[in-house]
N, C-alpha and C positions, 0 to 999 in steps of 0.2 A: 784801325787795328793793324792793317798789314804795314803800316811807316813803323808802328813801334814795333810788330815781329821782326823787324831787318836788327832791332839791337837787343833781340832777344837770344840768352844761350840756353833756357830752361824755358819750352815749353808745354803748359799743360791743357790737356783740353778734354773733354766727355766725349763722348760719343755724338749729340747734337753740335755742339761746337765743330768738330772734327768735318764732319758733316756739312755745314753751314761754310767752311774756310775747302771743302773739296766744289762744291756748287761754285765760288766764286773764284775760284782758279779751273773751271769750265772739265771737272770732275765729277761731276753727279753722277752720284749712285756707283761711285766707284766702290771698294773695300776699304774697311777702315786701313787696315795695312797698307794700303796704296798712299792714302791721305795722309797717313803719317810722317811715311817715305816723304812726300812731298812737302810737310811741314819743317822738317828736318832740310830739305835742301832749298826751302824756299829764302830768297837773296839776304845774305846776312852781311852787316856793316864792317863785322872786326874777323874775318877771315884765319886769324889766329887762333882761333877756339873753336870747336865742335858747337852744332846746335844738338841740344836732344827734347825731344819732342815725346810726349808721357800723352796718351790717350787711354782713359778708362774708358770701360763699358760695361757697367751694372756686375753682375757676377760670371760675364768672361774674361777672357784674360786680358791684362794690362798689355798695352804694346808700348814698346820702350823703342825708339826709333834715333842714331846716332851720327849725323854726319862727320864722317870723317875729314878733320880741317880742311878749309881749300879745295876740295874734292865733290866731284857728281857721289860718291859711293856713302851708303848707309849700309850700317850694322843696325841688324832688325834680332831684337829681344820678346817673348812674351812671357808675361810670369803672371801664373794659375791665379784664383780667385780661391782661396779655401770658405766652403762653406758655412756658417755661423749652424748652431744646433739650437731648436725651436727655443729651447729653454734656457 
């Protein structure tokens, strides 16, 4: 999975996922927000394009993670989970 993340510009991942890719880049038990950051900068093939990195997590808020082309720097987004009503 990490050969194809290097030619990835989209990507997506839950919360275990997220998780499971912070554990194997010697991150456990970090914050998902950390693990996103790092999904977003981790080695990408076409250096020309931003990765952005989407981690859900059940009904908190979505993290939107953006690296900035060529660049160690990410733009970190979270946007709300609006709650479904029982009916």
């Amino acid at each position: 999975m990490l050969k194809a993340l290097e030619h990835a510009d989209y990507v997506f991942a839950n919360e275990d996922e997220a998780a499971a890719f912070g554990t194997a880049q010697g991150m456990e038990g970090a914050p998902l927000l950390e693990i996103a950051k790092a999904m977003a900068r981790f080695k990408k093939s076409n250096t020309k394009r931003p990765r952005v990195a989407i981690v859900t997590n059940g009904s908190k808020p979505i993290i939107l993670a953006t690296n900035v082309a060529g660049s160690e720097e990410v733009d970190i987004k979270e946007y709300p989970i609006l709650a479904l009503e029982k009916d």
